[in-house]
SEVEX-342346 format. One record per residue (C-alpha): y, z, x; residue in three letters; residue number from 1. Coordinates in steps of 0.1 Angstrom, whole numbers, plus 5000, padded with zeros to 4 digits. Layout:
BEGIN
Y Z X aa i
Y Z X ala NUM
...
// end
This chain:
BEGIN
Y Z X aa i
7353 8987 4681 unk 1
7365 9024 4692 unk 2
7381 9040 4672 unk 3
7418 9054 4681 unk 4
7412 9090 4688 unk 5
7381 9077 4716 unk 6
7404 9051 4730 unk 7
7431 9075 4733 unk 8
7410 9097 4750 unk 9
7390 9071 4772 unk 10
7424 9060 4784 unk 11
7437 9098 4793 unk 12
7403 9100 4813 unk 13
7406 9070 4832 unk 14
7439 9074 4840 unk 15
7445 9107 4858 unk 16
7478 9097 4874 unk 17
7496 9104 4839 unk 18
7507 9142 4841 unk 19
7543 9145 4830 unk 20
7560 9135 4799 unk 21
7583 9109 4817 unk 22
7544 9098 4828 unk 23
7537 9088 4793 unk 24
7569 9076 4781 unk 25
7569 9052 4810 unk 26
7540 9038 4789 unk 27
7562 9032 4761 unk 28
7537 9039 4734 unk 29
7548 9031 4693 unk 30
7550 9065 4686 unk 31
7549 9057 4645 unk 32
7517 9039 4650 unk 33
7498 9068 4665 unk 34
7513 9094 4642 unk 35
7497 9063 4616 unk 36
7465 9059 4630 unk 37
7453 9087 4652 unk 38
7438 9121 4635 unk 39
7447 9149 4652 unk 40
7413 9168 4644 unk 41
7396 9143 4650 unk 42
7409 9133 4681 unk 43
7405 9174 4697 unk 44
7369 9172 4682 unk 45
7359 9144 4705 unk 46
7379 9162 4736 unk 47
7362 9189 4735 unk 48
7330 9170 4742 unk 49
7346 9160 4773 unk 50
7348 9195 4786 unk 51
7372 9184 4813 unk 52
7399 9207 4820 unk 53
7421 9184 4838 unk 54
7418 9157 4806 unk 55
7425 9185 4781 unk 56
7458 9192 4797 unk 57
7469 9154 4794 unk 58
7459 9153 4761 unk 59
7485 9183 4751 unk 60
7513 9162 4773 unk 61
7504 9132 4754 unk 62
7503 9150 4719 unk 63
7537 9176 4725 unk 64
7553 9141 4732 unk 65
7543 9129 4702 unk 66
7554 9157 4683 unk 67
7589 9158 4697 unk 68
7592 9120 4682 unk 69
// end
C-alpha cells in the first residue's frame, strides 16, 4: 500500500491538468485528513526524487492551499 506522501505525489504527476488553486479545490480534498496523515518532509523528500520542475510547482499549489485551511 503507498503511503500518503507517494500517492499524493503520484496523483500530482499523473494529473498535469491541475495548476491553479480553484484546480485543486475543485477536487474537494478533506483538508483535516491530509494535515493528519501526510508529512510534510517526508512528502518534499520523495519530490525531489522526481526532479520534475513542472510537478514541483503543483506540489507548492497543492500544499499553499493546504496551509491557507
Amino acid at each position: 500500500m503507498a503511503e500518503p506522501e507517494k500517492l499524493i505525489l503520484d496523483y500530482l504527476y499523473l494529473n498535469t491538468s491541475l495548476t491553479t488553486p480553484d484546480d485543486f479545490e475543485s477536487l474537494r480534498i478533506n483538508e483535516v485528513e491530509i494535515h493528519n496523515l501526510v508529512n510534510i518532509e517526508k512528502l518534499n523528500e520523495y519530490l525531489s526524487l522526481f526532479e520534475n520542475k513542472a510537478l514541483e510547482k503543483r506540489v507548492r499549489v497543492f500544499l499553499n492551499l493546504m496551509e491557507h485551511v
